[in-house]
N, C-alpha and C positions, 0 to 999 in steps of 0.2 A: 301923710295919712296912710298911705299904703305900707310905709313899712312899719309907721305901730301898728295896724293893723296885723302885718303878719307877725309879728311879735310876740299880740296877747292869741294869736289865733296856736303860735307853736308853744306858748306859754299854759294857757289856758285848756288848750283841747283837751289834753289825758284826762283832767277834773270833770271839763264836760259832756263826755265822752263822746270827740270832737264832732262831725256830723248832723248828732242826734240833735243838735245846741242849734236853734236857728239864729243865734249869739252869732253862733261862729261860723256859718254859713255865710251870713252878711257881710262879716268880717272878713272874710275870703274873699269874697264875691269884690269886696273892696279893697284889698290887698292887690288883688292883680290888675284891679281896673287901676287903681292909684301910681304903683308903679309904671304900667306900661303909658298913661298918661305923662307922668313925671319924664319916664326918657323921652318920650316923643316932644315935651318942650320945653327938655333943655336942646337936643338937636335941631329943632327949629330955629327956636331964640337968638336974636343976634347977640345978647349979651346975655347967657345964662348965667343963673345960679353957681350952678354946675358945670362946669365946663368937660363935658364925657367926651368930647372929638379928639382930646388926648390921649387919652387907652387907644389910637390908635398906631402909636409908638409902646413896640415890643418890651423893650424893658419895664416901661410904665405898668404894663398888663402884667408881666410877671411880679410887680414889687407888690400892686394893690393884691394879687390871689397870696401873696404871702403876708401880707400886711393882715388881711382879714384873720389870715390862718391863727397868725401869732394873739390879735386880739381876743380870737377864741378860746386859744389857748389860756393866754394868761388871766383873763375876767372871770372864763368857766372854772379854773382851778382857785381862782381866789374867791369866786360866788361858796363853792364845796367847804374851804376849810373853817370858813368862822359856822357853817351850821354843821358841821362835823365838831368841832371844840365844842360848841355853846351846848348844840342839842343833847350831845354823848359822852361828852368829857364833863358838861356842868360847871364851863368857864365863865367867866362876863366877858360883855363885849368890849372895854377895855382890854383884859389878857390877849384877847384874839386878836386886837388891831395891833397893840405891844409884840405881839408874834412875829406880825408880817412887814414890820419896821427894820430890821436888821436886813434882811434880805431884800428889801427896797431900795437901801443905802447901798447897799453891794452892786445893784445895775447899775447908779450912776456912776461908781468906781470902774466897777468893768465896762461902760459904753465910752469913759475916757480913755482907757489903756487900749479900744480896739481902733476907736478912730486914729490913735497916734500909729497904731498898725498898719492900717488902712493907709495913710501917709505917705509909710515905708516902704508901701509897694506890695503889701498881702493883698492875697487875691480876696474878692469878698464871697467868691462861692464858696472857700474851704471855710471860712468864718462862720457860714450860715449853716454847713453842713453838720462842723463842729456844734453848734449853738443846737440845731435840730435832735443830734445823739443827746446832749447831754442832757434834751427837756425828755427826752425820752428815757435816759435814765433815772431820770427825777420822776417823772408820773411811773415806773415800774419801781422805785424806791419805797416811792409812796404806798403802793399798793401792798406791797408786803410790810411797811409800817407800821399802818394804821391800825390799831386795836383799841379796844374799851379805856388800856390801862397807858396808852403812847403819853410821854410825857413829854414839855416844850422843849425840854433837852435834847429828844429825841428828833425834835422837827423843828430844829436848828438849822444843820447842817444839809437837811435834803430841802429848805427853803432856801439858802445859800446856796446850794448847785439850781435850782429854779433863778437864781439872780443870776448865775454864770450863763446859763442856755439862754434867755431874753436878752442879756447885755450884749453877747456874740452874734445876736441875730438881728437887734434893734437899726444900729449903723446899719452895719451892709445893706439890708432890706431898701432902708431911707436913701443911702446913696446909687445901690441898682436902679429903682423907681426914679431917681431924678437927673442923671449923669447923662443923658442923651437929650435933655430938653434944653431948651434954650428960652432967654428972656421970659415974656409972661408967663412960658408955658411952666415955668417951676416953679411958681405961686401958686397956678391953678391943677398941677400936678399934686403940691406938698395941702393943697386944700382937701383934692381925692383924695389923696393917702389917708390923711386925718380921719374922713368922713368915713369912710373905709373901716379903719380899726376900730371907730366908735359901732360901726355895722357888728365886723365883728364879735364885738363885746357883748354886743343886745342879742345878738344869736344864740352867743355861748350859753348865756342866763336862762335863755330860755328854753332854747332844748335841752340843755344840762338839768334843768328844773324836771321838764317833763323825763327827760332817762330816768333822773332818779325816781320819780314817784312809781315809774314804772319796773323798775328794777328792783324797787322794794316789793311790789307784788308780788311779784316772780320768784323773788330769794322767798318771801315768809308763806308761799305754797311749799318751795321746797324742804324749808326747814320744819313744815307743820306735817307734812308726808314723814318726817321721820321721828314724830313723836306718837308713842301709842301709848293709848291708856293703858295697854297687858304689858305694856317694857316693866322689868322689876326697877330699872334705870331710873325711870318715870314717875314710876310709885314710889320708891324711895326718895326722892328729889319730895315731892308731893308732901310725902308726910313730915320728912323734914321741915319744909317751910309751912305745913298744920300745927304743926307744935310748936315752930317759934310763934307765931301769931297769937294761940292759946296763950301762951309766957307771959302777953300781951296785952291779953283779957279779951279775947274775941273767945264767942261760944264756939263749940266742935265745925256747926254748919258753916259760920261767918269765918271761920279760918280756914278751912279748906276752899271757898270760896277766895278767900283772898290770895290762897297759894296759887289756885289757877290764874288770879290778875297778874302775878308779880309773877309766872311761868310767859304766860304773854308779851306782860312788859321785859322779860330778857328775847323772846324771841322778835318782837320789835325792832328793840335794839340793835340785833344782829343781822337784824333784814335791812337796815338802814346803813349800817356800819358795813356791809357786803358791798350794798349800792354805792356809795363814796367812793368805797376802794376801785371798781368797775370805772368809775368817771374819769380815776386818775390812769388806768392802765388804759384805757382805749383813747387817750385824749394823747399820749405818752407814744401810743402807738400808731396813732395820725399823723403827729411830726418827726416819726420814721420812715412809715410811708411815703411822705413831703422828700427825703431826701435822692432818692434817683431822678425825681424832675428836677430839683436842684442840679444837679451834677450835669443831668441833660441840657435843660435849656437857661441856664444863669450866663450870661456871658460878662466876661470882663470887661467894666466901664475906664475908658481913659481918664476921667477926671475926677480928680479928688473933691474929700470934700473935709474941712476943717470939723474939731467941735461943738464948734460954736453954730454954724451950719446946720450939722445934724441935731443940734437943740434946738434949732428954729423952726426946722421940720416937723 
């Protein structure tokens, strides 16, 4: 209860402009009672749900704060592209999930070749650190990508480096988080983790929902500050699109009228197609950020793990 709760509350609030919503008040109000409720009995509970007296083994703690990070990562940037293709490109949702097929295929390829790594005796911090740059050059990729006219050719190869940065991060993560536990505690470990990434995912969704709605305000203030009706820029644009409409059969009134909707519906567009781009740089830039704690406090686990192991995880 508490964490849908805070989900439609960071979901929902930007629409109902959160506060004023006694919606979303409640919802709060329930959010935090539900959570702090929920820890207090599973810590009770002789046989929790949940078993949280685990995070109090260090490794566990750092795998689930990366665990979450990565589910954010990867659900928020896969929330963005099908309504980036559908809304802006005017794909089906077939093409869009056909998109993200190739680069899906690619993780389990690369989470085999890293576990056999892992095996070998590579460290998993430099795997993770790797995996972290290269999600980061994938959301800065992105960012300069994306335009009205990006074709699936184009978003190929920066969806395949998105499969290389999850695959190099996926292992390591699972075997940091479970390499110090022992007996039950790897069930109830590889439970958190799970429950964890699912956390993360529903976060992504949702604050990434609400950036963007917001981030589109923000962009189509700034892109409307720099149209004037005295630009000759403006006015020519205008009557061009007067006249094709007239071509059309709209009267003088009804076409210029319409030029101003379809002046609009481009600045829409572009306020929307700004916002996406924004999702994938600062998402890109969060798992840059991620890498000096990485480096700082990941320590090397002695025990391997197969992967077959890390698929059970």
């Amino acid at each position: 209860m508490g964490v849908s709760s805070l989900q439609y509350v960071l979901e929902k609030g930007q629409e109902d402009d959160w506060f004023s919503s006694k919606l979303i008040i409640i919802l709060s109000i329930s959010a935090v009672l539900g959570i702090i409720c929920f820890i207090w009995r599973q810590l009770e509970y002789k046989y929790p749900i949940v078993e949280l007296r685990v995070l109090q083994n260090t490794n566990l703690r750092i795998g689930v704060i990366l665990t979450f990070i990565i589910g954010f990562g990867l659900f928020g940037t896969t929330f963005v592209l099908p309504l980036y293709t559908q809304s802006l490109l005017g794909w089906t949702a077939l093409q869009s999930g056909l998109l993200l097929l190739p680069g899906t295929i690619f993780v389990a390829v690369v989470i085999a070749v890293v576990a056999q790594l892992i095996q070998r005796g590579m460290r998993e911090k430099y795997l993770i650190v790797a995996g972290m740059i290269v999600f980061f050059i994938y959301g800065y990729w992105s960012y300069h990508l994306l335009t009205l006219q990006t074709s699936s050719g184009n978003l190929f190869w920066v969806l395949i480096l998105r499969g290389l940065g999850l695959g190099l991060m996926y292992v390591p993560v699972t075997n940091i988080s479970l390499s110090t536990l022992d007996g039950k505690q790897i069930a109830q470990g590889a439970a958190l983790s799970g429950m964890v990434r699912q956390l993360g995912a529903s976060f992504g969704v949702a604050l990434i929902s609400t950036f963007v709605s917001r981030q589109t305000q923000q962009h189509r203030v700034t892109l409307i500050s720099h149209i004037s009706a005295t630009d000759p820029a403006v006015q020519q644009r205008i009557a061009l699109l007067s006249a094709k409409f007239q071509a059309r059969g709209f009267d003088a009134a009804g076409a210029r009228q319409a030029a101003y909707n379809s002046l609009e519906g481009v600045v829409q567009s572009q306020s929307t197609l700004l916002s996406y781009m924004d999702v994938f740089l600062w998402v890109g830039t969060l798992f840059l950020l991620c890498v000096p704690f990485v480096i700082i406090f990941v320590k090397q686990s002695n025990r391997k793990i197969s992967f077959a192991d890390a698929g059970a995880h």
